[in-house]
PARODO-214497 format. One record per residue: z, y, x of N, C-alpha, C in turn; residue number from 1; residue in one letter. Coordinates in Angstrom, 1 decimal. Layout:
BEGIN
{atom {Z,Y,X},{Z,Y,X},{Z,Y,X},NUM,"a"}
...
***
This chain:
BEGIN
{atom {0.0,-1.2,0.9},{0.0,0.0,0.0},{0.0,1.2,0.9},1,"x"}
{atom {-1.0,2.2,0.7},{-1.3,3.6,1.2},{-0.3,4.4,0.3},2,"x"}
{atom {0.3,5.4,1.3},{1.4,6.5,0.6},{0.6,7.8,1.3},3,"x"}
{atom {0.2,9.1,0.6},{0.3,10.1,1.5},{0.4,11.4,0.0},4,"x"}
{atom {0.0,12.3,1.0},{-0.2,13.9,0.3},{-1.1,13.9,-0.9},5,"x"}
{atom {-0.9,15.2,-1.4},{-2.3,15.9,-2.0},{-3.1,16.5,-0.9},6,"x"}
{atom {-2.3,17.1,0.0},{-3.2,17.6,1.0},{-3.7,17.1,2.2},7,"x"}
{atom {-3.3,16.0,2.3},{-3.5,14.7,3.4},{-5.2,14.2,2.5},8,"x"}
{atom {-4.9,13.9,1.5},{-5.8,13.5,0.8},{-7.2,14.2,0.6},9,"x"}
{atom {-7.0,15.2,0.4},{-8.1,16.4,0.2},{-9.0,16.3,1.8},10,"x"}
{atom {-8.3,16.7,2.8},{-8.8,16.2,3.9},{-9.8,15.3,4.6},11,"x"}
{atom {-9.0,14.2,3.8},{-9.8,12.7,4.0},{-10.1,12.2,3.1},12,"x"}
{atom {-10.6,12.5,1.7},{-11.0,11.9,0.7},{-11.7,10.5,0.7},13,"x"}
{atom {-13.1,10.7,1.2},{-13.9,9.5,1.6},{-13.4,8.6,2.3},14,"x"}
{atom {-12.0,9.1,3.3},{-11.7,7.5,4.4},{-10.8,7.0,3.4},15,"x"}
{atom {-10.0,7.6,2.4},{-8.9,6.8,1.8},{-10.0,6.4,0.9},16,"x"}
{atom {-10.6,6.9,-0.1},{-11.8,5.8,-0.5},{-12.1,4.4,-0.1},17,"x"}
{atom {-12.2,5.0,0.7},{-13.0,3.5,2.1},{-12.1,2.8,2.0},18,"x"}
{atom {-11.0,2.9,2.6},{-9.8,1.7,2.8},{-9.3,1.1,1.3},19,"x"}
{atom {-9.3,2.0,0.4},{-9.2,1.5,-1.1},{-10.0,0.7,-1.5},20,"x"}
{atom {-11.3,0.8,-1.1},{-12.5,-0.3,-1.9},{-12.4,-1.4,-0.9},21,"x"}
{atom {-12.3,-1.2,0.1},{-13.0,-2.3,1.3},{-11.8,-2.9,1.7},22,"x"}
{atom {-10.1,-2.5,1.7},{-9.3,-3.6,2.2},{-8.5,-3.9,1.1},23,"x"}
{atom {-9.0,-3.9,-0.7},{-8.2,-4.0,-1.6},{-6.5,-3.3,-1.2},24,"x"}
{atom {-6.6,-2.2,-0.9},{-5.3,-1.3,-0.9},{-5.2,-0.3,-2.2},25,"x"}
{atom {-3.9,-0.2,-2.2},{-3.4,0.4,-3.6},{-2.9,1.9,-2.9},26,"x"}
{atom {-3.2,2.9,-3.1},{-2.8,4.8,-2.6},{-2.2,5.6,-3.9},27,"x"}
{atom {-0.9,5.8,-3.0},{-0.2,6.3,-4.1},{-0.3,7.9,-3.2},28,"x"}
{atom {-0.8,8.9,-4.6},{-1.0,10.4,-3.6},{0.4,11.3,-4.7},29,"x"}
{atom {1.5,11.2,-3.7},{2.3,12.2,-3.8},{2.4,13.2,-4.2},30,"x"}
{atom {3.1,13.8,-5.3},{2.8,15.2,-5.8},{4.2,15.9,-6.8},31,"x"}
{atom {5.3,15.7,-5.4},{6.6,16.0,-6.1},{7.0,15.3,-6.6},32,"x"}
{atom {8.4,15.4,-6.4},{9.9,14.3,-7.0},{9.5,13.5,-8.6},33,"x"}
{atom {9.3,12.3,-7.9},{9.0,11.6,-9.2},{7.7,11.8,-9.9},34,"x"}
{atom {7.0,12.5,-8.9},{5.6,12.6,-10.0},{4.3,12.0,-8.5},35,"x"}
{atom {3.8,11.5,-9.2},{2.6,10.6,-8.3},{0.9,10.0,-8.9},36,"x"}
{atom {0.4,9.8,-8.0},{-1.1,9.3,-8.9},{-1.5,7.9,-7.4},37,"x"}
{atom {-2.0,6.7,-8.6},{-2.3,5.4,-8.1},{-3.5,5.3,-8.0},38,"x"}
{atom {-4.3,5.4,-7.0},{-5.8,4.7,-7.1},{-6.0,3.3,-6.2},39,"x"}
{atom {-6.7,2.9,-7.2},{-6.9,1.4,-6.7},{-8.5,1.2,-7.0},40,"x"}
{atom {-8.9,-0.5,-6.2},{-10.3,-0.4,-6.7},{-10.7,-0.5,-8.3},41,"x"}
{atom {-12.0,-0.5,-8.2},{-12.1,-0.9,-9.6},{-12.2,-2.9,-10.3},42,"x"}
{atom {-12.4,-3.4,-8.5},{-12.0,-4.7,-8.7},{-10.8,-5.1,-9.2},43,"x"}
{atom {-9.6,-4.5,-8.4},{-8.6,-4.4,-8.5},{-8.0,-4.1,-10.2},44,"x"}
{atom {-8.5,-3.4,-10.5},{-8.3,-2.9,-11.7},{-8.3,-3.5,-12.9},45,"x"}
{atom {-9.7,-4.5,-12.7},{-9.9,-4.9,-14.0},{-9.1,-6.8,-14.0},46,"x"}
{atom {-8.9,-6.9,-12.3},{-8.1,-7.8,-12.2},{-6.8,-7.7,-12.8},47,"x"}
{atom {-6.1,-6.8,-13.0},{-4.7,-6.4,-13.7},{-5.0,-6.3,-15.2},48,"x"}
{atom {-6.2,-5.9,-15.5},{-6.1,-5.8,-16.8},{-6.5,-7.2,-17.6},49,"x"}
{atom {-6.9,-7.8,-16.6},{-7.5,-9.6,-16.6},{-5.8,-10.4,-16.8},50,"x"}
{atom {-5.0,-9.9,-16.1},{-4.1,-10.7,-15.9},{-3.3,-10.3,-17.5},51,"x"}
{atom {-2.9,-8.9,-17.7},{-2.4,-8.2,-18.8},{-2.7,-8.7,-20.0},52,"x"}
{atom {-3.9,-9.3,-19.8},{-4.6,-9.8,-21.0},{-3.7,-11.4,-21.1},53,"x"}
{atom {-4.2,-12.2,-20.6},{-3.7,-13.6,-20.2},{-2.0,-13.5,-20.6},54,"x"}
{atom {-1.3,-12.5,-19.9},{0.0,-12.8,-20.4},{0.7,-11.8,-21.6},55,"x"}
{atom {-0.1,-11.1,-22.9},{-0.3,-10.6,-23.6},{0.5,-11.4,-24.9},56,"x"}
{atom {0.6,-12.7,-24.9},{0.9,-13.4,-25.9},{2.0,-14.3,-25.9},57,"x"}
{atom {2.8,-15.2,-26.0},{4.0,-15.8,-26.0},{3.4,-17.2,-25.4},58,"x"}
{atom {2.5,-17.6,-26.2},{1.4,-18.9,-25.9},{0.8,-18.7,-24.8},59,"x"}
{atom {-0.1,-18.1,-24.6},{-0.8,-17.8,-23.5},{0.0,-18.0,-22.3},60,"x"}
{atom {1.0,-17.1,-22.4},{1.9,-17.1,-20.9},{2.7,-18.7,-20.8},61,"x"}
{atom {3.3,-19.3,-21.7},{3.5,-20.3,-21.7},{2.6,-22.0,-21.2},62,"x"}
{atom {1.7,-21.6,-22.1},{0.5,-22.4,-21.0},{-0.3,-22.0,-19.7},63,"x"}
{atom {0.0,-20.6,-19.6},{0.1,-21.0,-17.9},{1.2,-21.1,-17.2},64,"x"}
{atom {2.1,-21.2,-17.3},{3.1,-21.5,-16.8},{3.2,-23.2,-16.9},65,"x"}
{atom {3.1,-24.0,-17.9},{2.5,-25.2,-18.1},{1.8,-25.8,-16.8},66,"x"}
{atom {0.4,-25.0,-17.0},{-0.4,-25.0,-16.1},{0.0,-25.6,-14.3},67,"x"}
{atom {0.6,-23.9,-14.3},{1.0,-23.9,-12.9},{2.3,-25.1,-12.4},68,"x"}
{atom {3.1,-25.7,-13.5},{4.0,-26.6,-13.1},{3.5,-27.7,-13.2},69,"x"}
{atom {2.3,-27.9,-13.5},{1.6,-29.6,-13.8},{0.4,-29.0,-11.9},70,"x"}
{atom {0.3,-28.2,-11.5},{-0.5,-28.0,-9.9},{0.7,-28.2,-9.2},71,"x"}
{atom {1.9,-27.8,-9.2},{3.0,-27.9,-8.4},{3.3,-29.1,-8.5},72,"x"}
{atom {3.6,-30.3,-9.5},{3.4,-31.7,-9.9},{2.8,-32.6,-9.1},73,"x"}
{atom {1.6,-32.1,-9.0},{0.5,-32.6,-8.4},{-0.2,-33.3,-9.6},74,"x"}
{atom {0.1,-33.5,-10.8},{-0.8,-33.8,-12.1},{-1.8,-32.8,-12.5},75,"x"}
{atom {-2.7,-32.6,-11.5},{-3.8,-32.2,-11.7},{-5.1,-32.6,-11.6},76,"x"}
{atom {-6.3,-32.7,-11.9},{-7.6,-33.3,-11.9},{-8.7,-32.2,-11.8},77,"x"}
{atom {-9.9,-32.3,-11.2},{-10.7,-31.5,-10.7},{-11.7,-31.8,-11.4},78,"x"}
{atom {-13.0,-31.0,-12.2},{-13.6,-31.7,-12.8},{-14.7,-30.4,-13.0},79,"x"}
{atom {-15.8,-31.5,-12.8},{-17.0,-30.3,-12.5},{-17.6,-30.0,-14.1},80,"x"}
{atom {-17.7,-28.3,-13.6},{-18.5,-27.8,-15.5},{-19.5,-27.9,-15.2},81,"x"}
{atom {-20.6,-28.0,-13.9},{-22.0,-27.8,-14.3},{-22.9,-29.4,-13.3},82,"x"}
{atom {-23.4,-30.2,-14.3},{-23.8,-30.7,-13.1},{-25.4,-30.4,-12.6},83,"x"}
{atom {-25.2,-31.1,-11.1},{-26.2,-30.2,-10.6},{-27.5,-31.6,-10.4},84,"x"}
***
């Protein structure tokens, strides 16, 4: 995670850009006690909103949690969707 200024920022706009898209980093730009702004990619982004979605419901989060303790198990099976 990137921490800096408003005015650090302004400066370097395009390199904190850069490091936000290309090393999946999160930049939080400072702007007084308790007040802040988060930019992240847009991969990043819709990945959270992917995840938000999935645990959105009582069921949903339950079966992956299911999920994830039947891979920890080792009761899992691999199984191809397309064949070639």
């Amino acid at each position: 995670m990137l921490s800096t200024s408003i005015s650090d920022f302004r400066k370097d706009i395009k390199s904190y850009f850069d490091r936000v898209t290309e090393n999946f980093e999160t930049l939080i730009i400072n702007r007084g006690k308790d007040k802040g702004v988060v930019i992240m990619s847009l991969s990043e982004y819709n990945s959270l909103l992917s995840t938000q979605h999935e645990l959105s419901s009582t069921e949903n989060e339950r079966r992956l949690d299911s999920a994830i303790e039947k891979l920890k198990q080792g009761n899992s099976y691999s199984k191809n969707l397309l064949e070639e």
